[in-house]
C-alpha positions in Angstrom: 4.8 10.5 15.5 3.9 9.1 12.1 5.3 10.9 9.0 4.1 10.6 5.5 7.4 10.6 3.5 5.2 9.4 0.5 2.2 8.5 -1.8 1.4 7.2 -5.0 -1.8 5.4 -6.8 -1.1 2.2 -8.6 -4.3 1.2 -10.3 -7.0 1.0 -7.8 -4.3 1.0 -5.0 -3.6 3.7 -2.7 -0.1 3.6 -1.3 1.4 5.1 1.8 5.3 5.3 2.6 5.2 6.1 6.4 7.6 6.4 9.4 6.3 5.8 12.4 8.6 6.5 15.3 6.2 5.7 18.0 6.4 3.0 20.5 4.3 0.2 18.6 2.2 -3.1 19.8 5.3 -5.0 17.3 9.0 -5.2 18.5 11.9 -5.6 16.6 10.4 -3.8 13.0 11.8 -0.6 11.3 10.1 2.4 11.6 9.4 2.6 8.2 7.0 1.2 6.2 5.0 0.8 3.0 1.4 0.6 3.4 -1.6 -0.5 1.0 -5.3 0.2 1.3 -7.7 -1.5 -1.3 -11.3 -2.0 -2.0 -12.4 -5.5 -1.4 -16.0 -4.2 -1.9 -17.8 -5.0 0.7 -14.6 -4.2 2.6 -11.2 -2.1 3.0 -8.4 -3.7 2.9 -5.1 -2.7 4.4 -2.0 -4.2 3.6 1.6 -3.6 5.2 5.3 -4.5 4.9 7.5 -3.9 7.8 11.1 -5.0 7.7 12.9 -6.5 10.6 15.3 -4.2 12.3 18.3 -6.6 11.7 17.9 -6.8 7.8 18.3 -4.2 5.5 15.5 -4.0 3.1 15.9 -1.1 0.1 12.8 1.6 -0.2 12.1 -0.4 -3.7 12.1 -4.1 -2.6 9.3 -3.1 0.4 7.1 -1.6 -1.9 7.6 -4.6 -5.0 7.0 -6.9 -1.9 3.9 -5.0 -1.1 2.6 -4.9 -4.7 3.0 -8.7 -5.2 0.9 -9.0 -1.7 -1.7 -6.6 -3.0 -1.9 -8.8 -6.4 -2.2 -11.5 -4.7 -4.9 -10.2 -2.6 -6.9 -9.0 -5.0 -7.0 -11.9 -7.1 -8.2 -14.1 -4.4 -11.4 -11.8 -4.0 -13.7 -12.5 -7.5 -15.4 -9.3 -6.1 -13.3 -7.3 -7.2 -10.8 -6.3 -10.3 -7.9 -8.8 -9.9 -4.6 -7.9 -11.5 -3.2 -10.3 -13.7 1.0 -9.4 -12.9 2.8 -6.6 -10.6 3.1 -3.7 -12.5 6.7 -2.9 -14.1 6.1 1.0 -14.4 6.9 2.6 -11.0 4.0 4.0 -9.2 4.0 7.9 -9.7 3.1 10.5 -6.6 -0.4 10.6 -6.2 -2.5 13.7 -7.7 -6.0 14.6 -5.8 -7.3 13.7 -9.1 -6.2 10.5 -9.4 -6.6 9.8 -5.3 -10.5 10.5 -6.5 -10.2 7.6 -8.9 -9.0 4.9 -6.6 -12.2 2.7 -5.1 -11.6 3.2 -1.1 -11.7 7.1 -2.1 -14.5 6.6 -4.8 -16.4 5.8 -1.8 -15.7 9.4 -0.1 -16.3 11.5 -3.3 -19.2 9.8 -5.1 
């Protein structure tokens, strides 16, 4: 019941734009989300935005929510590479090329 209507590499982020129609452990969200997946070496991270059923939140304000959490996330773990500001550039489709590049896939492919 999950669709992937999208994803995209921001740096060393993956992103997923998903619909999930199933019915889910949380009440009263929107099917759709953004989702974020990061390597906090020694540990994934997955991030998510869900928007409430009764307020309309755009396609674009999800995901700029979702990269200010995954900033903030990241600059809280030293471990890792911290980044300094949300990117202004949009995050383009992700290539298998550049998934290969992101740290939680590094891990696969190395």
């Amino acid at each position: 019941t999950v669709e992937v209507l999208d994803t995209r590499v921001d740096g060393e982020i993956f992103l997923l734009h998903a619909n999930d129609s199933s019915e889910g452990p949380v009440d009263g969200v929107q099917d759709e989300y953004w989702r974020a997946y990061l390597d906090l070496r020694p540990r994934i991270a997955t991030l998510s935005v869900l928007a409430l059923e009764e307020r309309e939140v755009s396609e674009a304000e999800s995901l700029a929510a979702l990269r200010r959490f995954a900033s903030a996330v990241q600059a809280t773990n030293p471990e890792t590479r911290a980044v300094s500001a949300v990117p202004v550039a949009p995050a383009q489709p992700a290539t298998d090329a550049e998934m290969r590049r992101v740290g939680i896939f590094r891990r696969f492919f190395d």
